[in-house]
VEXDREN-2710 file (C-alpha; in Angstrom, 1 decimal):
% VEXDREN-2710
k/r/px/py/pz
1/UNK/-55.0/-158.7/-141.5
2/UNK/-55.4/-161.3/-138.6
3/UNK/-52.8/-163.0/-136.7
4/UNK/-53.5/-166.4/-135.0
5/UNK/-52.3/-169.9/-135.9
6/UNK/-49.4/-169.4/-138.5
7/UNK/-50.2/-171.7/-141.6
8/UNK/-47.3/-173.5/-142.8
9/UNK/-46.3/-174.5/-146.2
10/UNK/-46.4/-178.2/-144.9
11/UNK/-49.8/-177.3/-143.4
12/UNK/-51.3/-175.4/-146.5
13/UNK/-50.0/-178.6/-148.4
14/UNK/-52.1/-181.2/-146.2
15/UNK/-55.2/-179.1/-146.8
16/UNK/-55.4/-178.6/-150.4
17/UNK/-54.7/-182.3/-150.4
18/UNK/-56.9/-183.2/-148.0
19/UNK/-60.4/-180.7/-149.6
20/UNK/-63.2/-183.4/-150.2
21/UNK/-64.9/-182.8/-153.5
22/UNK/-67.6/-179.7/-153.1
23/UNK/-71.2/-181.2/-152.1
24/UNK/-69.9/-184.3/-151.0
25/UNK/-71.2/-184.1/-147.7
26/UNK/-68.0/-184.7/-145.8
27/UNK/-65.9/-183.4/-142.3
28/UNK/-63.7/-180.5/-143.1
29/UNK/-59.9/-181.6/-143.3
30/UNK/-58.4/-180.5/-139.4
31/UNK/-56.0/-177.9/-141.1
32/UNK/-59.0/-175.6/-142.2
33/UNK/-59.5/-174.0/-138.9
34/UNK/-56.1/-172.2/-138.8
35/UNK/-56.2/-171.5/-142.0
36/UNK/-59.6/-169.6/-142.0
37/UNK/-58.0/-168.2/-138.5
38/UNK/-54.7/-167.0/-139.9
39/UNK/-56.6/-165.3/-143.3
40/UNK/-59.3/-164.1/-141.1
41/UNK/-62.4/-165.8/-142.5
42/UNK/-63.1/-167.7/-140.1
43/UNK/-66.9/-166.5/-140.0
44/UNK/-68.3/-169.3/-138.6
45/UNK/-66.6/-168.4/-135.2
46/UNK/-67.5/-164.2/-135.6
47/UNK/-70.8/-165.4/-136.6
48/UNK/-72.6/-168.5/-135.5
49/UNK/-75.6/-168.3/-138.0
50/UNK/-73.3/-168.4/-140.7
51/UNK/-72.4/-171.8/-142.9
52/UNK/-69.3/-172.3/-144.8
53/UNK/-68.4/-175.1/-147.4
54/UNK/-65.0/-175.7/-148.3
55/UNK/-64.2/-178.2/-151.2
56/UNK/-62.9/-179.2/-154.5
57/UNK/-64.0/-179.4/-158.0
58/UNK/-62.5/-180.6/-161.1
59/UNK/-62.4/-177.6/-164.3
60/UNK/-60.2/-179.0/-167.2
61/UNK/-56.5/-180.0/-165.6
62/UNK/-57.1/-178.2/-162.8
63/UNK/-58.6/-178.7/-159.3
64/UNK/-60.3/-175.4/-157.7
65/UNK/-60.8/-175.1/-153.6
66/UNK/-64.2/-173.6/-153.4
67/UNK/-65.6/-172.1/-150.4
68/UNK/-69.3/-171.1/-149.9
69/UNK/-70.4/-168.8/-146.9
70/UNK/-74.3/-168.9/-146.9
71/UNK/-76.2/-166.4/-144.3
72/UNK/-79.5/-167.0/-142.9
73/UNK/-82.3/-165.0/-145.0
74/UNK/-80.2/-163.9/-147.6
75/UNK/-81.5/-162.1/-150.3
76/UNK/-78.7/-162.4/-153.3
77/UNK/-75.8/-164.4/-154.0
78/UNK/-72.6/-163.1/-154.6
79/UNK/-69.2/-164.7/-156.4
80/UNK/-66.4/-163.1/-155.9
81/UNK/-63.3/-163.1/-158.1
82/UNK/-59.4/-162.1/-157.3
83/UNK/-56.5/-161.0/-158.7
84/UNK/-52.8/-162.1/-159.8
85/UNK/-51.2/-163.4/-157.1
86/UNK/-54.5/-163.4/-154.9
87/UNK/-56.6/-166.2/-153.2
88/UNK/-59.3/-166.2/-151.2
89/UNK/-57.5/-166.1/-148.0
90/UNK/-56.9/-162.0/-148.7
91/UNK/-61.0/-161.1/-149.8
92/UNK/-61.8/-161.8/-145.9
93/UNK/-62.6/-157.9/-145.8
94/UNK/-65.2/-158.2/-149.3
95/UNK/-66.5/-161.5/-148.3
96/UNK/-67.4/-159.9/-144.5
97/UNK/-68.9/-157.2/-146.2
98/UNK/-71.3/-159.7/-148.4
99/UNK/-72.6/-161.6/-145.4
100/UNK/-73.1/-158.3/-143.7
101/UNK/-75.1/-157.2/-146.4
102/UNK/-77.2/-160.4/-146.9
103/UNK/-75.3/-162.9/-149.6
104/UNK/-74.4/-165.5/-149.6
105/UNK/-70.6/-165.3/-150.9
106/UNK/-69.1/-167.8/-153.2
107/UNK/-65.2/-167.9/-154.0
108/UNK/-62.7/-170.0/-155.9
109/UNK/-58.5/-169.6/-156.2
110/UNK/-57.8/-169.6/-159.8
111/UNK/-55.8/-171.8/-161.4
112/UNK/-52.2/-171.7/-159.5
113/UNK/-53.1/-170.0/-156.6
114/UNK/-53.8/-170.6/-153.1
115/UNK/-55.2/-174.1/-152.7
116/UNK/-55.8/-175.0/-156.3
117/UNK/-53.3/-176.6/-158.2
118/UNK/-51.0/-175.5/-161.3
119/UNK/-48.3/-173.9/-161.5
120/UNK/-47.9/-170.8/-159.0
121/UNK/-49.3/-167.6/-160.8
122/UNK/-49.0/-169.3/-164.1
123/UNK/-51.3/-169.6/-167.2
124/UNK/-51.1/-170.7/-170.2
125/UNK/-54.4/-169.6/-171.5
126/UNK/-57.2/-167.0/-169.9
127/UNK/-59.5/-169.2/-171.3
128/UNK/-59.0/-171.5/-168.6
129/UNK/-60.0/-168.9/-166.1
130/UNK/-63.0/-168.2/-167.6
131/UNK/-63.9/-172.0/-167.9
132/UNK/-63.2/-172.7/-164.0
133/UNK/-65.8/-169.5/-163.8
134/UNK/-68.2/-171.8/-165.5
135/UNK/-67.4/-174.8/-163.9
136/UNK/-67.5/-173.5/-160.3
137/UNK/-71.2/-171.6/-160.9
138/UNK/-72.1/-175.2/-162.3
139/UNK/-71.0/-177.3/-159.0
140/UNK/-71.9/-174.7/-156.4
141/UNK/-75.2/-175.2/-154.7
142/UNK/-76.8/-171.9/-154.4
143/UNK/-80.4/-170.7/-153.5
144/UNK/-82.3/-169.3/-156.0
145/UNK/-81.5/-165.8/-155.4
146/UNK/-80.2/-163.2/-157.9
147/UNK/-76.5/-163.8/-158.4
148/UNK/-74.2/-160.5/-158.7
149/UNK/-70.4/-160.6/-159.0
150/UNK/-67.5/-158.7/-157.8
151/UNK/-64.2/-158.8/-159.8
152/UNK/-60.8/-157.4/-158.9
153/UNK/-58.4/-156.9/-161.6
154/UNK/-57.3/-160.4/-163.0
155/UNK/-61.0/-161.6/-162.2
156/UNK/-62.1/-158.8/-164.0
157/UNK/-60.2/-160.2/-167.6
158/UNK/-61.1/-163.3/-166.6
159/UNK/-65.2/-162.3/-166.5
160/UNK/-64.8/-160.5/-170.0
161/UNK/-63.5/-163.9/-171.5
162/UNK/-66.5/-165.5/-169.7
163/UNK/-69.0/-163.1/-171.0
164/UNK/-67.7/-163.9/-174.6
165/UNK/-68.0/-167.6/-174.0
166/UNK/-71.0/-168.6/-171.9
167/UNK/-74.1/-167.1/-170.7
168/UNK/-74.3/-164.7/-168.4
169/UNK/-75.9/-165.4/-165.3
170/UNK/-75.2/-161.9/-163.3
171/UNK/-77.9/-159.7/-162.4
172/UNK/-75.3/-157.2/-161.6
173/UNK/-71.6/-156.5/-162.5
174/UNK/-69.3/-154.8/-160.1
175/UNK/-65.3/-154.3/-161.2
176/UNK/-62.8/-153.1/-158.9
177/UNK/-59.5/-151.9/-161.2
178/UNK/-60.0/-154.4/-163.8
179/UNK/-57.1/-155.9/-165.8
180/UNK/-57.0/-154.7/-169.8
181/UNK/-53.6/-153.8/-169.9
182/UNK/-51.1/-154.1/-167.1
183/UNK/-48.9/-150.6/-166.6
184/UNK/-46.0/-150.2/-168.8
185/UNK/-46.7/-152.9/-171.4
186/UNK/-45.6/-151.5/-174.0
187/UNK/-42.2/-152.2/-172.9
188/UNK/-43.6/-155.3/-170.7
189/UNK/-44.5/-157.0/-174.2
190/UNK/-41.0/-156.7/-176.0
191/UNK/-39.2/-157.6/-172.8
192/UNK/-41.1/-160.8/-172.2
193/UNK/-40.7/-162.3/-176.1
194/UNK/-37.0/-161.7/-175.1
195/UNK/-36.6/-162.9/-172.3
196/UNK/-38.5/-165.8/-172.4
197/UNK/-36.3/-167.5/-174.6
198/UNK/-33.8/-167.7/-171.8
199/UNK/-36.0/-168.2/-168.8
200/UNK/-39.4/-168.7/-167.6
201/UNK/-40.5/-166.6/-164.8
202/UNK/-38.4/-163.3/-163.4
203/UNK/-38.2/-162.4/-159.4
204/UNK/-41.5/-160.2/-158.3
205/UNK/-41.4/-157.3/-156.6
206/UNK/-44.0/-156.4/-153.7
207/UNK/-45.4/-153.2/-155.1
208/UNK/-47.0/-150.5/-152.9
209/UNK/-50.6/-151.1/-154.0
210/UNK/-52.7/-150.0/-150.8
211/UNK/-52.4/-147.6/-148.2
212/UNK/-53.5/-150.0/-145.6
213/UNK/-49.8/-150.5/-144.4
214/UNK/-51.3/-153.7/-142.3
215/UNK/-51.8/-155.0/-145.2
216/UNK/-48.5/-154.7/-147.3
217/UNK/-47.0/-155.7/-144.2
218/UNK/-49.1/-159.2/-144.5
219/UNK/-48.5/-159.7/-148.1
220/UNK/-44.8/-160.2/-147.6
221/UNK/-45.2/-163.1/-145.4
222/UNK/-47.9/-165.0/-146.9
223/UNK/-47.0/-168.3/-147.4
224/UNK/-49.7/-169.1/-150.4
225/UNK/-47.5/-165.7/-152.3
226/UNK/-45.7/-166.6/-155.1
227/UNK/-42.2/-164.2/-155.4
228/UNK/-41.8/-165.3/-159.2
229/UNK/-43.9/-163.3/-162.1
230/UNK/-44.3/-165.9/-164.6
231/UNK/-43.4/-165.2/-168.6
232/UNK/-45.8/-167.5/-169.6
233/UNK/-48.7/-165.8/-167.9
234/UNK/-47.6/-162.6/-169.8
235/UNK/-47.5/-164.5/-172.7
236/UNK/-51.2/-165.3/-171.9
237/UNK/-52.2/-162.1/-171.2
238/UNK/-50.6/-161.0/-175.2
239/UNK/-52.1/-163.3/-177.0
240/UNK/-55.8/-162.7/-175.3
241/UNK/-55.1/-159.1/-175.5
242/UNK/-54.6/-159.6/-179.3
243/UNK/-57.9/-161.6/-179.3
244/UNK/-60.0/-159.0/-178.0
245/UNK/-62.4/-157.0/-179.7
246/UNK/-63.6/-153.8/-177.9
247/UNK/-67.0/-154.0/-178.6
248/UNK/-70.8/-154.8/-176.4
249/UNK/-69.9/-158.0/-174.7
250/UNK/-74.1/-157.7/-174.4
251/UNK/-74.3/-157.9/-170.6
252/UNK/-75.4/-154.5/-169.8
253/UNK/-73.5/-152.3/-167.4
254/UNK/-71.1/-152.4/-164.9
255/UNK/-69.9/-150.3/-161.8
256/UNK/-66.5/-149.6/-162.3
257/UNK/-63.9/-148.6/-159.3
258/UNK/-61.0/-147.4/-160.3
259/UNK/-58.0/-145.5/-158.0
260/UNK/-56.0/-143.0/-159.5
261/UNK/-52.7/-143.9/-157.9
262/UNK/-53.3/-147.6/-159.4
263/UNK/-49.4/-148.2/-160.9
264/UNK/-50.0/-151.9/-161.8
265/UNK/-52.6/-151.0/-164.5
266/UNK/-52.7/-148.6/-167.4
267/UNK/-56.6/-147.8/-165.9
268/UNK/-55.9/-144.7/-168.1
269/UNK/-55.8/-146.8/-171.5
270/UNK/-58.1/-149.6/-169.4
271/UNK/-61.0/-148.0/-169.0
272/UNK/-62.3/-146.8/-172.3
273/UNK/-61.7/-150.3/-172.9
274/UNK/-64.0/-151.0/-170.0
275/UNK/-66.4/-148.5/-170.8
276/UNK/-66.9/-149.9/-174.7
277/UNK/-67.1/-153.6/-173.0
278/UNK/-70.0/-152.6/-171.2
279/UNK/-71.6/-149.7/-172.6
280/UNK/-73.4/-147.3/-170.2
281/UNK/-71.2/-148.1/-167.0
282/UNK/-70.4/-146.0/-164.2
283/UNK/-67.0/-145.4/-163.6
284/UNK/-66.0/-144.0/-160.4
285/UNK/-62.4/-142.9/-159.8
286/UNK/-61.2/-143.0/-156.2
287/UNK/-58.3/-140.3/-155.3
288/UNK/-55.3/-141.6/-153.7
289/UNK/-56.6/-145.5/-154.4
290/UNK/-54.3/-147.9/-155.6
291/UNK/-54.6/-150.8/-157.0
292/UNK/-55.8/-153.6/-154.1
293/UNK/-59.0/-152.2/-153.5
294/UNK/-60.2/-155.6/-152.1
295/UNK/-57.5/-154.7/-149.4
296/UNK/-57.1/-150.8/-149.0
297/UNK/-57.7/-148.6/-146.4
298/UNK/-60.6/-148.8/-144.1
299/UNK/-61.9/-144.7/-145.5
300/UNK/-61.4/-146.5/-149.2
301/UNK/-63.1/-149.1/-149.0
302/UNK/-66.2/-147.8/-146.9
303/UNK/-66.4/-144.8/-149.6
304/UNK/-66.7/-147.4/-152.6
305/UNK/-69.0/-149.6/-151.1
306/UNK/-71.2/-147.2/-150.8
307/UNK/-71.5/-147.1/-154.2
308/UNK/-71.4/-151.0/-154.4
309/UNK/-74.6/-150.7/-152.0
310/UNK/-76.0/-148.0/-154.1
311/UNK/-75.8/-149.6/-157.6
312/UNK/-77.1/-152.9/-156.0
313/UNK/-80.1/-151.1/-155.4
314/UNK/-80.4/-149.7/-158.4
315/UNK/-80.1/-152.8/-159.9
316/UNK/-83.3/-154.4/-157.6
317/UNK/-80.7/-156.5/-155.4
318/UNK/-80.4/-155.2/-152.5
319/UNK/-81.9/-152.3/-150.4
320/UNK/-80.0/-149.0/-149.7
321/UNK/-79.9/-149.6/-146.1
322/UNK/-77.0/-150.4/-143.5
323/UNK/-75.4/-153.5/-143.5
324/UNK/-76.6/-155.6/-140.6
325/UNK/-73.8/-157.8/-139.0
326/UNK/-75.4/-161.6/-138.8
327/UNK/-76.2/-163.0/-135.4
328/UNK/-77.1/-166.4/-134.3
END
């Protein structure tokens, strides 16, 4: 991760309140430089040919910050979706790897985290992940250009509820250790209907999901983390696991990454699941991977995005060639 300007919670305050509505035309808000410095995306700085848009939008009770990086020449676009307890601020390795390989990279926080609003880490309904989805492909301003999407756990359930709701827009469909069931939920079920009667959120604890030790290092002092896992999200995550029916979503395949040292999902029970979802997938389990792909070691990451590159080629989106960094 990057060092730089430290972004304060007073700071991080003033810009989400400060985001101009998304296509509105208007001067970034002063505190977006050290932000994008301190999460490292600033990639109007690395890369001069390169345009970002920061803003918000409006999706139910919720407003979503929304940034679009656009790249000279590109030849797809690509949204990318995070996790629990994510934001964009932590994808600066994915979305570097998108402009590098020609896309343009859209990205939203979910509802409750990073710079859009709710409740931290809390849901009451996936459906309302799922809807910001829609609402965010709706407002964005993208070139005509196939559209693929890459979805880390979380994003992943949240894409499934999307594909059983709206259309599907995605040429191509990549999941990196997608969210079915979390690890352990068979007692994580139980435990929450109890406890919730007496509280609302127990304390988190920062599990060892990467062996990019930078990285761990980073998540502890994030100021945009949340150290509470809410009840009411797991009560979310129930009842839409009830709901779901493991059958063709009708979307055609996906490229799965899963790593087998992933403890925060049961990726053993997850990915028939998966594999039923979207029939005729290819799954590909990465030894000694945990769960935050989007953030694990350098040798991890470059061996499954070889098989991002691959499939995208396969799928007519992009060539099978070296990425090529952008220049002015």
């Amino acid at each position: 991760m990057t060092g730089g300007v430290v972004s304060t919670p007073e700071q991080l305050q003033a810009l989400r309140e400060q985001l101009p509505t998304l296509g509105a035309g208007l001067p970034a808000p002063p505190e977006l430089a050290a932000y994008c410095q301190y999460y490292g995306i600033d990639f109007t700085t690395r890369y001069p040919s390169v345009t970002h848009e920061v803003g918000h939008i409006t999706s139910g009770d919720y407003t979503l910050a929304v940034h679009q990086w656009c790249v000279p020449a590109a030849r797809a676009n690509l949204l990318v979706l995070h996790g629990y307890f994510d934001h964009t601020g932590l994808f600066s390795k994915l979305i570097d790897w998108g402009l590098a390989h020609h896309c343009n990279v859209l990205i939203f926080d979910l509802p409750g985290h990073g710079l859009s609003s709710g409740d931290p880490a809390v849901i009451d309904d996936f459906g309302d992940y799922s809807r910001a989805i829609d609402d965010v492909l709706r407002a964005a301003s993208l070139p005509v250009l196939p559209l693929w999407v890459m979805a880390q756990s979380t994003g992943g359930a949240a894409l499934v509820d999307y594909a059983q709701k709206y259309d599907w827009p995605f040429a191509a469909t990549v999941l990196l250790a997608p969210l079915v069931r979390p690890a352990g939920w068979r007692w994580v079920s139980p435990v929450q209907r109890v406890l919730s009667v007496f509280t609302d959120s127990i304390g988190r604890t920062f599990a060892v999901n990467s062996s990019d030790r930078e990285f761990l290092a980073f998540i502890k002092r994030d100021p945009l983390q949340c150290h509470r896992i809410s009840l009411r999200w797991l009560a979310a995550l129930r009842r839409w696991l009830g709901d779901l029916q493991p059958h063709d979503l009708g979307v055609g395949p996906a490229l799965v990454i899963q790593g087998d040292a992933d403890g925060t999902v049961d990726w053993r029970y997850n990915m028939p699941v998966i594999a039923q979802l979207f029939p005729d997938s290819q799954i590909a389990y990465l030894p000694g991977a945990g769960h935050q792909l989007a953030n694990e070691s350098a040798a991890i990451r470059e061996m499954y995005l070889q098989s991002v590159q691959s499939w995208l080629a396969e799928c007519g989106i992009l060539l099978n060639e070296p990425s090529v960094i952008v220049a002015s």
